[in-house]
C-alpha positions in Angstrom: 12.0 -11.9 4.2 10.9 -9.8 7.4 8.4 -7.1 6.3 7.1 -5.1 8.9 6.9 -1.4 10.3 9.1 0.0 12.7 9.4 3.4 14.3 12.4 5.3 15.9 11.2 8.2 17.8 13.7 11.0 18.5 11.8 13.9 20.6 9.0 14.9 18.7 9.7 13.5 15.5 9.6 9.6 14.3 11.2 7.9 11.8 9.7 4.8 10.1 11.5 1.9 8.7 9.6 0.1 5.9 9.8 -3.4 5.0 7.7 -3.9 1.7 6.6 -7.7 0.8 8.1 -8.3 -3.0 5.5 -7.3 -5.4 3.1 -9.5 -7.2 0.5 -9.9 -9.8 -3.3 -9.6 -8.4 -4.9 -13.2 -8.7 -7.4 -14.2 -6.9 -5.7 -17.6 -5.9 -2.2 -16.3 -5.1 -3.7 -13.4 -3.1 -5.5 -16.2 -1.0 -3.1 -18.5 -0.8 -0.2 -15.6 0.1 -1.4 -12.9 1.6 -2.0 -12.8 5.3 -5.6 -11.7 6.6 -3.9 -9.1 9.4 -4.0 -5.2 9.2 -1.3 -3.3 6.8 -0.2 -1.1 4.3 -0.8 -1.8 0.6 0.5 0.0 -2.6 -1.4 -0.9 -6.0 -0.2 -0.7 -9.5 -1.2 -1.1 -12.9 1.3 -2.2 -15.6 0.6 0.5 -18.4 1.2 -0.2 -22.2 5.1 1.2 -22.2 5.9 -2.0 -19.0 5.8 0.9 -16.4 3.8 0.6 -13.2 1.5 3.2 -12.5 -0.1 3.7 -8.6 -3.7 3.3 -8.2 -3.7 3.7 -4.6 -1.7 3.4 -1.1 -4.1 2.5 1.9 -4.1 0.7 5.1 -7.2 -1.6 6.3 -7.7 -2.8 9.8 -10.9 -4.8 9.6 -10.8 -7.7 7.4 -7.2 -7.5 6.7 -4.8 -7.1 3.8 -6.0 -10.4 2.3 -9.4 -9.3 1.9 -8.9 -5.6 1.1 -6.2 -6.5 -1.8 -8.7 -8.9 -3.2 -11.5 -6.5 -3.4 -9.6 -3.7 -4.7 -8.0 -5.9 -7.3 -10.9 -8.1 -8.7 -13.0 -6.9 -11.4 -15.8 -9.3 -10.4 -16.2 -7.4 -6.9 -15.1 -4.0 -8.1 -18.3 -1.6 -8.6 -17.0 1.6 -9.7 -17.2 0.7 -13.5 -14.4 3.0 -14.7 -11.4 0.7 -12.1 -13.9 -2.2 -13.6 -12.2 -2.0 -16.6 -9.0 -1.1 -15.5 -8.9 -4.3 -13.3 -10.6 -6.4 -16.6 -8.0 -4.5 -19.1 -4.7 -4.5 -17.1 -2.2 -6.2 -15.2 -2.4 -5.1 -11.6 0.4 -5.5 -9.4 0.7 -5.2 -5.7 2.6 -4.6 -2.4 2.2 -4.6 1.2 3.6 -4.6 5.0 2.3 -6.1 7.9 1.2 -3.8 10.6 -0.3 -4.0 14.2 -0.4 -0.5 15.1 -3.0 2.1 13.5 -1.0 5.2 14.7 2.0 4.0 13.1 -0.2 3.3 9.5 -2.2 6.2 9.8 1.8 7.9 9.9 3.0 5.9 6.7 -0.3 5.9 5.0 0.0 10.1 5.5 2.9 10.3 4.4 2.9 8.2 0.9 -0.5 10.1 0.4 1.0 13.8 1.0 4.2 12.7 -1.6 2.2 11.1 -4.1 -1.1 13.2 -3.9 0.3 16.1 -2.2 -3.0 18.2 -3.7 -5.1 15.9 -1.8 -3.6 13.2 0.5 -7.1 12.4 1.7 -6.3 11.2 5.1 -4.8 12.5 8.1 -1.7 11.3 10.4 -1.9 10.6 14.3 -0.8 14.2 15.4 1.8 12.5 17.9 4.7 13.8 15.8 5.9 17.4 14.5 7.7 16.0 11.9 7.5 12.3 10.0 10.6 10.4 8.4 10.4 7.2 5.9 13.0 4.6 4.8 11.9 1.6 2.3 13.2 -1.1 1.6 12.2 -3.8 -0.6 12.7 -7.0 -2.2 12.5 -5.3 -6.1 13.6 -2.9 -7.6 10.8 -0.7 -7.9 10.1 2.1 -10.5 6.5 3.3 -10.8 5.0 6.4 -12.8 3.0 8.7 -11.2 
């Protein structure tokens, strides 16, 4: 499949077409054997006890790459914050990304996830080159998560 980012700009608005990579259970081994080590977008989950996926974050990482970024948020062993310690020991965690080589266009998407799932605190800011910012996803699953 071809999962990517791309951007249609009409006057001062864009809109962004999103490609997700098929989701996947966080293990070490597939992660390192799968994942590419370039900048992106990824969405982690955690499978709660009623087989619903539950969002613990939506980032982007430039440095390092999504290989190395999804392992660290995902292992126990390298996790420090001992409450997502246990989470990470306790649960299944799931994950998602898309490939990206510009940080405008993430800082865009990663915006706008934050400001529709955290709309009390998004926590990071878009690029300012657009008035107003449009998403379409797409994906391999069929994806249901709980907020």
């Amino acid at each position: 499949m071809d999962y990517g980012i791309k951007a249609q700009e009409k006057g001062k608005d864009v809109h962004y077409f999103i490609t997700w990579s098929s989701l996947a259970i966080a293990d070490r081994w597939a992660i390192n054997a799968k994942v590419p080590a370039v900048a992106g977008i990824y969405e982690i989950y955690r499978m709660d006890d009623h087989d619903h996926l539950r969002m613990l974050t939506v980032g982007q990482t430039h440095y390092g790459g999504l290989r190395s970024e999804i392992r660290r948020l995902t292992d126990p062993e390298l996790m420090t914050d001992p409450a997502i310690k246990k989470i990470l020991e306790d649960e299944e965690i799931w994950f998602r990304y898309v490939p990206s080589n510009s940080a405008a266009n993430m800082a865009d998407v990663v915006w706008y996830f934050r400001k529709t799932y955290f709309p009390e605190n998004p926590g990071v800011e878009h690029s300012g080159r657009y008035r107003k910012i449009f998403m379409n996803e797409s994906a391999p699953d069929k994806l249901i998560w709980v907020p």
